[in-house]
C-alpha positions as CSV (number, residue, x, y, z in Angstrom):
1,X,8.2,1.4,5.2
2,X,9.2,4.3,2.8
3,X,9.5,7.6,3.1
4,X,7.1,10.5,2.1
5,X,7.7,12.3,-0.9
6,X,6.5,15.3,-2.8
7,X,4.4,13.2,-4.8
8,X,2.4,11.5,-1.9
9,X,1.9,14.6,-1.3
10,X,0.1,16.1,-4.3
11,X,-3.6,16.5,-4.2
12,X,-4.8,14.8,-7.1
13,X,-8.3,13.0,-6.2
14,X,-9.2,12.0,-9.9
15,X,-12.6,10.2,-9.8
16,X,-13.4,6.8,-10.1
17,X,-15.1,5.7,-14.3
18,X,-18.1,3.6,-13.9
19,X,-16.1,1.2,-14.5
20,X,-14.1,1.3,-11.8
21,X,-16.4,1.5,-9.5
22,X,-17.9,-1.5,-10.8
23,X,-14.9,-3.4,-10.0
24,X,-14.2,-1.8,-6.7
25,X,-17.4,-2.4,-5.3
26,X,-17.2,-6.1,-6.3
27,X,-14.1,-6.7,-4.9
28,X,-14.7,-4.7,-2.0
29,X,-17.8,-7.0,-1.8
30,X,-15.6,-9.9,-2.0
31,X,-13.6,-8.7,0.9
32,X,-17.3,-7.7,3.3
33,X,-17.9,-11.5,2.8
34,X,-15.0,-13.0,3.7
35,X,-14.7,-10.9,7.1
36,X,-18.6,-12.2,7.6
37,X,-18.0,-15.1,7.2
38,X,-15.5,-15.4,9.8
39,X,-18.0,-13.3,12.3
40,X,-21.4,-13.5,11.4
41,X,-21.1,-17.8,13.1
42,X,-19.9,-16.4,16.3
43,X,-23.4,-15.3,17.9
44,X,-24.8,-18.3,16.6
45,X,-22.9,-21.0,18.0
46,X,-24.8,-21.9,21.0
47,X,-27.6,-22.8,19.2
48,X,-25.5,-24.7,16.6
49,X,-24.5,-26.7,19.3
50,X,-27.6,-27.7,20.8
51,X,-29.2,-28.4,17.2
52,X,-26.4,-30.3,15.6
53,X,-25.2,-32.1,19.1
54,X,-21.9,-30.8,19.6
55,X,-20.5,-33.2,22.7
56,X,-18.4,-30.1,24.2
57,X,-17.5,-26.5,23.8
58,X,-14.3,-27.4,22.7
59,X,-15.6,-29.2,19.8
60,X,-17.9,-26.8,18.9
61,X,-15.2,-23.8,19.0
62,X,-13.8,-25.7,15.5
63,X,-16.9,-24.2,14.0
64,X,-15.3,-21.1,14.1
65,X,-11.3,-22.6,13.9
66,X,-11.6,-25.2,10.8
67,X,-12.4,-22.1,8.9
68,X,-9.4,-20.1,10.6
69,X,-7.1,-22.5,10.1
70,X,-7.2,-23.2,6.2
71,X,-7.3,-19.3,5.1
72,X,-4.2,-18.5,7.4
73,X,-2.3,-21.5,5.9
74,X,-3.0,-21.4,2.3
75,X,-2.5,-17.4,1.8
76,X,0.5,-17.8,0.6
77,X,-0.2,-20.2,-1.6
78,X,-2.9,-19.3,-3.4
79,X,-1.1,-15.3,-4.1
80,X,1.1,-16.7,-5.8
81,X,-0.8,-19.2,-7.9
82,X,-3.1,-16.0,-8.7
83,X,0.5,-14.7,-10.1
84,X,1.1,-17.5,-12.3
85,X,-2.5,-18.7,-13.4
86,X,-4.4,-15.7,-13.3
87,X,-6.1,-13.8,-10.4
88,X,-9.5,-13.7,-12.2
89,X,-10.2,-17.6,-12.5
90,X,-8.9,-17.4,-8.9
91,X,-10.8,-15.3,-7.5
92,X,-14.5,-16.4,-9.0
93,X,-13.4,-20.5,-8.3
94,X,-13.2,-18.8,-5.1
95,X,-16.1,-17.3,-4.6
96,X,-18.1,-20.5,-6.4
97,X,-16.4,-22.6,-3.7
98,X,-17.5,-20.4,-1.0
99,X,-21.0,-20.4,-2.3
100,X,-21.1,-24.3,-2.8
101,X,-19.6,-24.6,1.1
102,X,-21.8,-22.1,2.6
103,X,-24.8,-24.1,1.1
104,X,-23.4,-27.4,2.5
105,X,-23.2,-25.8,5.9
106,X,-26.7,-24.5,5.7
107,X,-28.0,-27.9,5.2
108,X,-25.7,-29.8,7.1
109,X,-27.4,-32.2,10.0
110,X,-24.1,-33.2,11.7
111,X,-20.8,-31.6,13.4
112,X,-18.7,-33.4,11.0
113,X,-20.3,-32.0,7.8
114,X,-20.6,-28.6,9.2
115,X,-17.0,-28.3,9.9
116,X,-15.8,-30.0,6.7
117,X,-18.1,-27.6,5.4
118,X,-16.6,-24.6,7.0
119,X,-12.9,-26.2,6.1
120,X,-13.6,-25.6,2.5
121,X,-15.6,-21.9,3.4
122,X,-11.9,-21.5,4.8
123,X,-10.3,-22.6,1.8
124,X,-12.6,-19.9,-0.7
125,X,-11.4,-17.5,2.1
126,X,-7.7,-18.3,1.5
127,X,-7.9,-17.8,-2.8
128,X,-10.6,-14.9,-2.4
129,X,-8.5,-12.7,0.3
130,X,-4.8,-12.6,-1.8
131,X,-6.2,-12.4,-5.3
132,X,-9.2,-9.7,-4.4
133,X,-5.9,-7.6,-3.1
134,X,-4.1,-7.9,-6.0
135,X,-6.9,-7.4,-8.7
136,X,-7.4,-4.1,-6.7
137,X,-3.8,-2.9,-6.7
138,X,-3.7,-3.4,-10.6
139,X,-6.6,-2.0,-11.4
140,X,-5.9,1.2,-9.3
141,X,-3.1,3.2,-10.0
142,X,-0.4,3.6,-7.3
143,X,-1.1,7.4,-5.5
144,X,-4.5,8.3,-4.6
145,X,-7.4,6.5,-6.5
146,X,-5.5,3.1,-4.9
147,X,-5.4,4.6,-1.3
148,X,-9.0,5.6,-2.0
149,X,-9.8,1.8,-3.1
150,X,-7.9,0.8,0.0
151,X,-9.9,2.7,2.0
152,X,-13.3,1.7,0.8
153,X,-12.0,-2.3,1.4
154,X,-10.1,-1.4,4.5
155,X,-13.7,0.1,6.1
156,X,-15.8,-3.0,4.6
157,X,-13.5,-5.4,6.0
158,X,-14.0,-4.0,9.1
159,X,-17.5,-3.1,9.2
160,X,-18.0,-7.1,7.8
161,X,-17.1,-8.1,11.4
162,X,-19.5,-6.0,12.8
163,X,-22.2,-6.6,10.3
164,X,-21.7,-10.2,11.0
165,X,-21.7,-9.9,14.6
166,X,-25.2,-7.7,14.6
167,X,-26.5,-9.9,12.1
168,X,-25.5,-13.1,13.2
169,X,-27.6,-12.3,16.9
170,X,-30.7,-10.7,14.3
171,X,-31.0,-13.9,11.9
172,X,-30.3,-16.4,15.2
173,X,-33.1,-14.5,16.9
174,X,-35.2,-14.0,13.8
175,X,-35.0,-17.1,12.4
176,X,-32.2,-19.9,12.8
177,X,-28.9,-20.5,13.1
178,X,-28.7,-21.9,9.3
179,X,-29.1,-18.7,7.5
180,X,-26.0,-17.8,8.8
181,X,-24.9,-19.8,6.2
182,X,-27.2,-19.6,3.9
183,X,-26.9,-15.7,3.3
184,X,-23.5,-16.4,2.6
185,X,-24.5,-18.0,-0.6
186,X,-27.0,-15.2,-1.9
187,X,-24.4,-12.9,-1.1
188,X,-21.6,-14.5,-2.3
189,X,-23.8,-15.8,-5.6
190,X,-24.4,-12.1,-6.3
191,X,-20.8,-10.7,-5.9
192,X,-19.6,-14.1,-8.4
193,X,-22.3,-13.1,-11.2
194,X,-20.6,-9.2,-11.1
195,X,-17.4,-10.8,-11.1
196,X,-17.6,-12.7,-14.1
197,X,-19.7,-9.3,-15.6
198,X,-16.7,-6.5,-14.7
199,X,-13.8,-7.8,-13.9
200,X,-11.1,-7.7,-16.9
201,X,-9.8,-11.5,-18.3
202,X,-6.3,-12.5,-17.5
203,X,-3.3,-11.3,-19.2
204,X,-1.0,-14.2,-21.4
205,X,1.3,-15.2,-18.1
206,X,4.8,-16.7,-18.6
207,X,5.1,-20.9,-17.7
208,X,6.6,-20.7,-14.4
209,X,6.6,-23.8,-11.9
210,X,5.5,-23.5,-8.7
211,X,7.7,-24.1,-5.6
212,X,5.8,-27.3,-4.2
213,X,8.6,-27.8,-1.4
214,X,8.1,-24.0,-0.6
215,X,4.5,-24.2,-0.5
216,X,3.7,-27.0,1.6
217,X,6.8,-25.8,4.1
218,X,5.0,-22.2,4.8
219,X,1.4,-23.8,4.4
220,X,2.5,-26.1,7.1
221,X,3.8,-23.7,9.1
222,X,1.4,-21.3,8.7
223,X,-1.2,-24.2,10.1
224,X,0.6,-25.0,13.1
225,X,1.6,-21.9,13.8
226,X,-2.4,-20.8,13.7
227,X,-3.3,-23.8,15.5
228,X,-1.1,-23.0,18.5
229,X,-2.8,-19.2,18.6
230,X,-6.3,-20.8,18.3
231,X,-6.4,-23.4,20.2
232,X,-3.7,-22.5,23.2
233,X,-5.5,-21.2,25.4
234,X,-7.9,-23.8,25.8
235,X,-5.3,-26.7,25.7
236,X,-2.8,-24.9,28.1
237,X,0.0,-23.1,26.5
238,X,2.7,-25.5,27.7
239,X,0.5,-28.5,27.2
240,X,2.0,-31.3,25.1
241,X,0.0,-30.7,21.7
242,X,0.3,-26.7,22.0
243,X,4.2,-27.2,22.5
244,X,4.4,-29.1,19.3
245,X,2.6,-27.4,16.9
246,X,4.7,-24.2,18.0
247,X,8.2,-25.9,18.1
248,X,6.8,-27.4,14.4
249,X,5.6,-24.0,13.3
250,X,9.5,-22.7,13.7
251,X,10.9,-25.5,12.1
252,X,8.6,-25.6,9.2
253,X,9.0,-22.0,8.7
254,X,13.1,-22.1,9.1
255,X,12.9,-25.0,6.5
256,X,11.0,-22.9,4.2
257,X,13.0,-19.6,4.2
258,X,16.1,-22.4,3.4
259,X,14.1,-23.6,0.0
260,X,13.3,-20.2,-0.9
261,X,16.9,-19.2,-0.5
262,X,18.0,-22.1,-3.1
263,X,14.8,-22.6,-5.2
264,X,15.1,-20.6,-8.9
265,X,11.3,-19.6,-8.7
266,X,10.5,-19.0,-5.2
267,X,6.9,-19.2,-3.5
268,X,8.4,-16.1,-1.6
269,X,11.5,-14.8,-3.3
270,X,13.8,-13.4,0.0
271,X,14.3,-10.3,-1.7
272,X,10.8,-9.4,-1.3
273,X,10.7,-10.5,2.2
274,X,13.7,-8.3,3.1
275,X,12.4,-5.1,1.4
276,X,11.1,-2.5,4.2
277,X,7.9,-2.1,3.2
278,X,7.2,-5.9,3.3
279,X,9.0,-6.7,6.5
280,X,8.1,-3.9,8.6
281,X,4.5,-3.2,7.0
282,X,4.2,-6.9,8.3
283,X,5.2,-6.3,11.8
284,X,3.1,-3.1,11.6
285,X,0.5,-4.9,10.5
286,X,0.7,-7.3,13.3
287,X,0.5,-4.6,15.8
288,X,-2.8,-2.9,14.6
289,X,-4.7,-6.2,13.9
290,X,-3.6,-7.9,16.9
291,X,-4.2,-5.2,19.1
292,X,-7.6,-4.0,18.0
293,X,-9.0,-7.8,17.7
294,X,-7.9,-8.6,21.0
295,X,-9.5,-5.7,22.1
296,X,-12.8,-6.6,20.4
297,X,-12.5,-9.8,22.0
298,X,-12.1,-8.0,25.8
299,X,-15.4,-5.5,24.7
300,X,-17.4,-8.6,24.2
301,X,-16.4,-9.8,27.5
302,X,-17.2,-6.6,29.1
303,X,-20.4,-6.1,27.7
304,X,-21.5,-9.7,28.5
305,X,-19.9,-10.8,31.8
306,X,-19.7,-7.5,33.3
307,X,-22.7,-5.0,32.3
308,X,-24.9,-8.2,31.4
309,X,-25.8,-7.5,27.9
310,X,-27.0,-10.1,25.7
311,X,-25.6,-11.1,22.4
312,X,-27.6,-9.0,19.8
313,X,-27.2,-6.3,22.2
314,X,-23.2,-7.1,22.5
315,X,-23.1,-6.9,18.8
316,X,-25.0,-3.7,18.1
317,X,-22.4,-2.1,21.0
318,X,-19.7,-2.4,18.0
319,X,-22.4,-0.3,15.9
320,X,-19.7,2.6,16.7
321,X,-16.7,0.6,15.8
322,X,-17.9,0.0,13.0
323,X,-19.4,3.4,11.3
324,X,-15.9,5.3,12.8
325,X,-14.3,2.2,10.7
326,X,-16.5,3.4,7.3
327,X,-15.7,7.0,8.1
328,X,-12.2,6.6,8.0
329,X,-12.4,4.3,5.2
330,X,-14.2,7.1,3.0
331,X,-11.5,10.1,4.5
332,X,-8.3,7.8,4.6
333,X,-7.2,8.8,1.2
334,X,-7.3,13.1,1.6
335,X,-5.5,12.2,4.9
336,X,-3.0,9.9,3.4
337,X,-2.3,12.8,0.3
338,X,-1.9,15.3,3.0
339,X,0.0,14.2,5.5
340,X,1.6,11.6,3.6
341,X,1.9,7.7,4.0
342,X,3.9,7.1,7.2
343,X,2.4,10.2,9.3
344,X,-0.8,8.4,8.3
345,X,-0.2,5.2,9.6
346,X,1.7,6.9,12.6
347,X,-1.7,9.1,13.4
348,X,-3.8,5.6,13.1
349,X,-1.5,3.5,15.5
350,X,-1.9,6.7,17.8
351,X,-5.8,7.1,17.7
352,X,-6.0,3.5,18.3
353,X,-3.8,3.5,21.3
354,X,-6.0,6.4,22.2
355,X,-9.3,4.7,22.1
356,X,-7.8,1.5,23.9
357,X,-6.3,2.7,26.7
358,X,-9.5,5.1,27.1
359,X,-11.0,1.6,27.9
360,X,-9.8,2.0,31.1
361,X,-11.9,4.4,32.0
362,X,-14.8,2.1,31.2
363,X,-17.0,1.1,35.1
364,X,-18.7,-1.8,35.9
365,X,-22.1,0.5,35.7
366,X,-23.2,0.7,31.9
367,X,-21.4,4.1,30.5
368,X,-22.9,3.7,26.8
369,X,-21.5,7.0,25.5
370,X,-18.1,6.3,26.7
371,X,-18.2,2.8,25.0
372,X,-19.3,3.7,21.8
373,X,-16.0,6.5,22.1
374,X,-13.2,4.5,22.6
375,X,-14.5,1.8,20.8
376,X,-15.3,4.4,18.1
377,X,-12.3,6.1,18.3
378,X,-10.1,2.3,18.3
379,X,-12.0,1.7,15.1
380,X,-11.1,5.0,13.1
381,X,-7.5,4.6,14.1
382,X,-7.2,0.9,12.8
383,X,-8.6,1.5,9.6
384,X,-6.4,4.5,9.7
385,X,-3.3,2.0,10.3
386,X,-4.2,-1.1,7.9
387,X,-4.8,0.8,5.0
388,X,-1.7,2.8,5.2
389,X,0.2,-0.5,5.8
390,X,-1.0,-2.3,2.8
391,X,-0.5,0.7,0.8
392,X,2.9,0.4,1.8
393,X,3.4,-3.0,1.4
394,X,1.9,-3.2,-2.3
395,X,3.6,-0.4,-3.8
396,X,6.7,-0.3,-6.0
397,X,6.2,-3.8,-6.9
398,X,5.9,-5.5,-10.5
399,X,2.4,-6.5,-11.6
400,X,3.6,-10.1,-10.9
401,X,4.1,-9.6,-7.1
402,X,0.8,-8.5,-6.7
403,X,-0.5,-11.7,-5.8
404,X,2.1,-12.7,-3.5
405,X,2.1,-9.0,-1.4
406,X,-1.6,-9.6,-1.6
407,X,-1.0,-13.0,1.0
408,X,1.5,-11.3,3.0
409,X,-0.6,-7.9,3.5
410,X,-3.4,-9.9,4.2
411,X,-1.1,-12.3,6.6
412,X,-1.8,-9.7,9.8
413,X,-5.4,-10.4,9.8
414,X,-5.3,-13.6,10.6
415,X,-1.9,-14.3,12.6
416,X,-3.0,-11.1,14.4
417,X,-4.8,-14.1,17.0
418,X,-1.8,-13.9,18.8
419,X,-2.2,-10.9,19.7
420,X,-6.2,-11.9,20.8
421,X,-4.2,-15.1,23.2
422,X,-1.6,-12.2,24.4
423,X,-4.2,-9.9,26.0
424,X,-6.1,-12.6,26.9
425,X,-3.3,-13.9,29.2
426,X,-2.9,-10.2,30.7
427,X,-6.6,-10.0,31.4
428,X,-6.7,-13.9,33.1
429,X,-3.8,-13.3,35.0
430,X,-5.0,-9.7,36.4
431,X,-8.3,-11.3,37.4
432,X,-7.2,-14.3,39.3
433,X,-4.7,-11.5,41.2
434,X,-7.5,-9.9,42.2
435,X,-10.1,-12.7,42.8
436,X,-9.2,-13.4,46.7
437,X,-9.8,-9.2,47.5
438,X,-12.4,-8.4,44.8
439,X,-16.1,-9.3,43.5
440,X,-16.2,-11.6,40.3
441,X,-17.6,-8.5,38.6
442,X,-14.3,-6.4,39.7
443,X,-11.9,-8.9,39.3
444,X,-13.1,-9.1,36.1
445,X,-12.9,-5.9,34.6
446,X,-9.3,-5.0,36.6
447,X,-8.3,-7.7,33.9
448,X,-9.7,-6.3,31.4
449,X,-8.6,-3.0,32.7
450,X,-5.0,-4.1,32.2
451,X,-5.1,-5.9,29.0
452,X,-6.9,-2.9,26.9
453,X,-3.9,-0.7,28.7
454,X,-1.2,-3.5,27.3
455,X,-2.8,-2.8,24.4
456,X,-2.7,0.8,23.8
457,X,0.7,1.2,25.1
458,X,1.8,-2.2,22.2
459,X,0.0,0.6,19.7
460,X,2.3,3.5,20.7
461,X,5.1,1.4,20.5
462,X,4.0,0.9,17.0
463,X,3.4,4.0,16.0
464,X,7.1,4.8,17.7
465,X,8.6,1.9,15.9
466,X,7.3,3.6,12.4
467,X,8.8,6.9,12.9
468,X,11.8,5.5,13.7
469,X,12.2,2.9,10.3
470,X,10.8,6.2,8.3
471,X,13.4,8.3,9.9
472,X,16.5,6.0,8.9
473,X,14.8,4.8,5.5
474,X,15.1,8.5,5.0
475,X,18.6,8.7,6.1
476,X,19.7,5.9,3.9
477,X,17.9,7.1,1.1
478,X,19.8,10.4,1.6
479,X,23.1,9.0,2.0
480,X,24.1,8.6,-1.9
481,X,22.9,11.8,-2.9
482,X,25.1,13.3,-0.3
483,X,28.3,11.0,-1.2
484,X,27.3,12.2,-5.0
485,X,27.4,16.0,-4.2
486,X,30.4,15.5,-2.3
């Protein structure tokens, strides 16, 4: 984190050229499809099981996982090949693949192609995500038109889930389950054609060689370390294959921050990694994703199992989250100039907590209004929080870090599961406390009543944790001008 200064300050909102908002709006676009395509299978997967034959629920859940699973692990990877090759060819081989993949899963007439098929929508996911990041940060100048750009992708990221969540139950209902995929690849088709129109070529890049031993030691990691979060709770946390991939995810993870503290041109040079606004922003980061997707995950469960909504009608309930999130995506950037960079993300972590632990308040009777509040309320403080931690975490950083900060600000999004598995245990365990004294119905919502007040009290912690690492970066950056004047 860093500290506010005069010029975060400074109200200078200079509009965007035609131009730019050319290029925003297509990697903004790039961004909406990525976070669909993670969301808009969800409401559908009942009906791809019972079309394509899926033998269990637990084989049909790597639908969702085999595309997970490849964009978490390969982040890191693919930043900083976007550093070294060129974020442009990147980013539109990208987008091509996720077109080609999303027409494979369309058409596919078995499990196995569909989740090969989604493996590889995972893979686009992983070069799209970093290098969309960094083409933004150097296309925007650090200070306000960038925290405006943020704020635009910040709200579409956001509003892709619910989009995809609303539109997944509409084109299930409407039609079938395979233009889930299939709009995918007229949407995807159209943001690649205004790629290749607007975005600038690649600059000459010096011949650097990529860290191979780095790169398949964090990849690795990465995947067992998302493999535990997905598939944990299912398997049994201490179960034998749950216990590995975690114990394998430290060790792969150790090795690699060994290579990268011996290897000339590091995947992930330590320096970066130590810098505050890379290794708190993360941790930040963690909180505010983890916390407000687990939290989506517990609404679901609410409106489902305990007032007895259906699925379209589940997914137009985040209608609120949603529109706060594009609100605050659109304001984020007058907030950010006047309160500065670290109040903001303080003020976001806080509104969150706000919303969440509001959730408590939420009956087993249907309370709409109250609903669409906190859940409204959660929304506009997350969007609040991630772009002021990614504006954090990209600035003051050579063009040729771009790519790399690009995989590690987007990193949150997707370890931010374990948060999801962490209130998901607080909720199970709640409910089975109460199970011998309550109904079903109010056993289930006293766990969920816990787990949404674990979550807004995590956020408060977060937002405490931030003042304090602004406080003493403040301190230490006062320090030498002190020891000068004396």
């Amino acid at each position: 984190m860093t500290t506010d200064t005069s010029a975060e300050r400074v109200e200078a909102d200079a509009p965007f050229t035609t131009r730019g908002w050319l290029i925003l709006v297509t990697l903004c676009s790039a961004t909406f499809v990525v976070g669909l395509d993670f969301s808009i299978v969800a409401v559908a997967l009942p009906e791809i099981g019972s079309a394509l034959g899926f033998a269990t629920t637990g084989d049909l859940q790597w639908v969702a996982t085999a595309c997970l699973l490849p964009t978490a692990s390969l982040l890191l990877l693919f930043g900083r090949l976007s550093d070294l090759a060129g974020r442009r060819n990147l980013f539109l081989l990208g987008l091509l693949l996720l077109v080609a993949f999303s027409l494979v899963a369309g058409l596919a007439n078995s499990p196995g192609v569909l989740v090969g098929a989604r493996v590889g929508q995972g893979v686009a996911g992983a070069m799209i995500s970093p290098t969309a990041l960094a083409l933004l940060t150097a296309a925007f100048p650090e200070g306000p038109q960038r925290t405006r750009a943020l704020g635009v992708n910040g709200a579409l990221l956001s509003l892709g889930f619910v989009v995809g969540t609303i539109g997944g139950g509409v084109i299930t209902s409407a039609f079938n389950w395979r233009w889930t995929m299939l709009i995918m690849v007229i949407i995807g088709a159209a943001v690649l054609i205004s790629g290749l129109l607007v975005l600038p070529h690649d600059q000459e890049r010096s011949a650097t060689r990529l860290d191979v031993p780095g790169a398949v030691l964090v990849s690795g990691g990465l995947f067992a370390l998302v493999y535990w979060v997905s598939t944990g709770a299912d398997a049994g946390w201490s179960s034998g294959p749950s216990m590995a991939a975690l114990v394998l995810s430290v060790l792969l993870i150790a090795a690699f921050l060994l290579v990268e503290a011996r290897h000339p041109a590091p995947l992930v040079p330590l320096s970066m990694l130590n810098r505050p606004s890379i290794k708190w922003g993360g941790l930040i980061g963690l909180i505010t994703f983890g916390m407000c997707g687990g939290t989506t995950v517990l609404l679901s469960i609410y409106m489902q199992d305990v007032l007895g909504y259906s699925a379209l009608a589940t997914g137009f309930g985040f209608l609120a989250e949603g529109l706060a999130a594009l609100v605050a995506g659109l304001i984020v950037s007058r907030v950010v100039s006047s309160w500065g960079g670290t109040r903001t993300l303080v003020g976001g972590l806080l509104i969150q907590a706000v919303g969440t632990g509001a959730m408590v308040l939420l009956p087993a009777s249907d309370n709409l209004p109250l609903l669409l509040a906190t859940s409204g309320a959660m929304g506009f403080g997350h969007v609040f929080a991630v772009v002021a931690f990614i504006n954090a975490m990209t600035s003051g950083l050579r063009d040729e870090e771009q790519g790399v900060a690009g995989g590690l600000a987007q990193m949150p999004q997707f370890v931010g599961a374990i948060g999801t598995a962490a209130l998901a245990a607080v909720a199970t365990a709640r409910t089975n406390a109460l199970e011998s004294t309550s109904s079903v119905t109010d056993a289930t919502l006293g766990g969920l009543h816990a787990a949404v007040l674990v979550a807004g009290l995590v956020c408060v912690v977060g937002a405490g944790l931030a003042l304090l690492i602004s406080r003493d970066a403040a301190r230490r950056a006062a320090a030498p001008r002190a020891e000068a004047v004396a």
